[in-house]
C-alpha positions as CSV (number, residue, x, y, z in Angstrom):
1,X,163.7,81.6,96.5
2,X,163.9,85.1,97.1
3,X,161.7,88.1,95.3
4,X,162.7,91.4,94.6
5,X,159.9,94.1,94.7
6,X,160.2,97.3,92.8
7,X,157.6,99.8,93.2
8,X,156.0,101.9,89.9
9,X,158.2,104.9,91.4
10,X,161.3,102.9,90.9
11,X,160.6,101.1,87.5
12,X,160.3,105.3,86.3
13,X,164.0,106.2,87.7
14,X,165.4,102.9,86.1
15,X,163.7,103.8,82.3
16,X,164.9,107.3,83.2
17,X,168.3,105.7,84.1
18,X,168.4,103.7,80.9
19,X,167.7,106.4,78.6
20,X,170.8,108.8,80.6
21,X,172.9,105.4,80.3
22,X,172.2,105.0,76.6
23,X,172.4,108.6,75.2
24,X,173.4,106.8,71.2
25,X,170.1,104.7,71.2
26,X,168.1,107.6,70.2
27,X,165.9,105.7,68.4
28,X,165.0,103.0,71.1
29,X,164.9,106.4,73.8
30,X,161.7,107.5,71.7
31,X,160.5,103.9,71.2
32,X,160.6,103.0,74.6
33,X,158.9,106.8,75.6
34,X,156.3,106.1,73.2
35,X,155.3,103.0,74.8
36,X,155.4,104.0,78.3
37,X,153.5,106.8,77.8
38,X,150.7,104.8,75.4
39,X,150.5,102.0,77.8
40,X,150.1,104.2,80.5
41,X,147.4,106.5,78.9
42,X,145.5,103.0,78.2
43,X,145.5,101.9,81.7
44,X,144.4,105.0,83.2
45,X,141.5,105.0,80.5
46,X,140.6,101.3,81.2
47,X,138.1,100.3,83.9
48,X,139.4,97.6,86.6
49,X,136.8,95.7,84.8
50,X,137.1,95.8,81.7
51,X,137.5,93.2,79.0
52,X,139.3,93.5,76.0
53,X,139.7,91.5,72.6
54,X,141.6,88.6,72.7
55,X,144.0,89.7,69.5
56,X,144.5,92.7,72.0
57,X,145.1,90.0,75.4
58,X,147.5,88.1,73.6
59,X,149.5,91.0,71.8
60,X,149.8,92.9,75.5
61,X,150.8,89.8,77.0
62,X,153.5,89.6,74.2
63,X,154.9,92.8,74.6
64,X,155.2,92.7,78.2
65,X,156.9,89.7,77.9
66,X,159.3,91.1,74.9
67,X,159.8,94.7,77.1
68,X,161.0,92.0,80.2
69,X,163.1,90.3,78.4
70,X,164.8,93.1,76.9
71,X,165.1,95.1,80.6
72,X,166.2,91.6,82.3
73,X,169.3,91.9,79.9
74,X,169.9,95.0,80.1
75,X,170.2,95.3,83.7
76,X,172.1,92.2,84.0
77,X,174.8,94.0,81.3
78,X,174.8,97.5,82.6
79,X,175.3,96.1,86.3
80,X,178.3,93.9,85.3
81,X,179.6,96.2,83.2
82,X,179.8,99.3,85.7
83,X,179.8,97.3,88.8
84,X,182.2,94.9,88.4
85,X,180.4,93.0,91.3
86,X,180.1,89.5,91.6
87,X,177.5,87.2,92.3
88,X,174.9,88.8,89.9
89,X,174.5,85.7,88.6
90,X,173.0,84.0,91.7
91,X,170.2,86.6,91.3
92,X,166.9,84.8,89.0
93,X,165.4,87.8,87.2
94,X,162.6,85.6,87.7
95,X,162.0,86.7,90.9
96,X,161.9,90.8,89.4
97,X,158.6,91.4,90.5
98,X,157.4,95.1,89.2
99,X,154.4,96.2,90.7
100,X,153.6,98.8,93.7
């Protein structure tokens, strides 16, 4: 099976395309800014080594796998909708590996 690797740089210009593609979700715009930009204050402030609570593991690992979810669809709908391209479906957004 086949992965697909995005780098940091390009997970920024698709959030930056989903907020120009998405100009009536104001709301989820400033939601979405406000936890990029909290999540990434964190991790800059965070030691490679450090531990946190597990209450604060397990709601991390939630929301990551909520904000995933949510992109995963979103791509899947904006591509078929402007693309009109088949075989999108053969692709498993399993294999959407974000990372540098």
């Amino acid at each position: 099976m086949r992965r697909i690797v995005i780098s940091e740089k390009q997970l920024g210009e698709l959030v930056v395309t989903l907020k120009e593609n998405h100009k009536g979700s104001s709301m989820t715009k400033q939601q979405l800014f406000t936890i990029a930009t909290l999540a990434h204050k964190m991790w800059e402030s965070m030691d490679d080594e450090e531990e946190l609570e597990d209450w604060m593991v397990s709601k991390v690992a939630q929301a990551e796998q909520s904000i995933i979810a949510v992109v995963k669809s979103f791509m899947y709908d904006e591509f078929v909708d402007n693309k009109g391209i088949e075989g999108m479906g053969k692709l498993d957004f399993n294999d959407l590996i974000i990372g540098k």
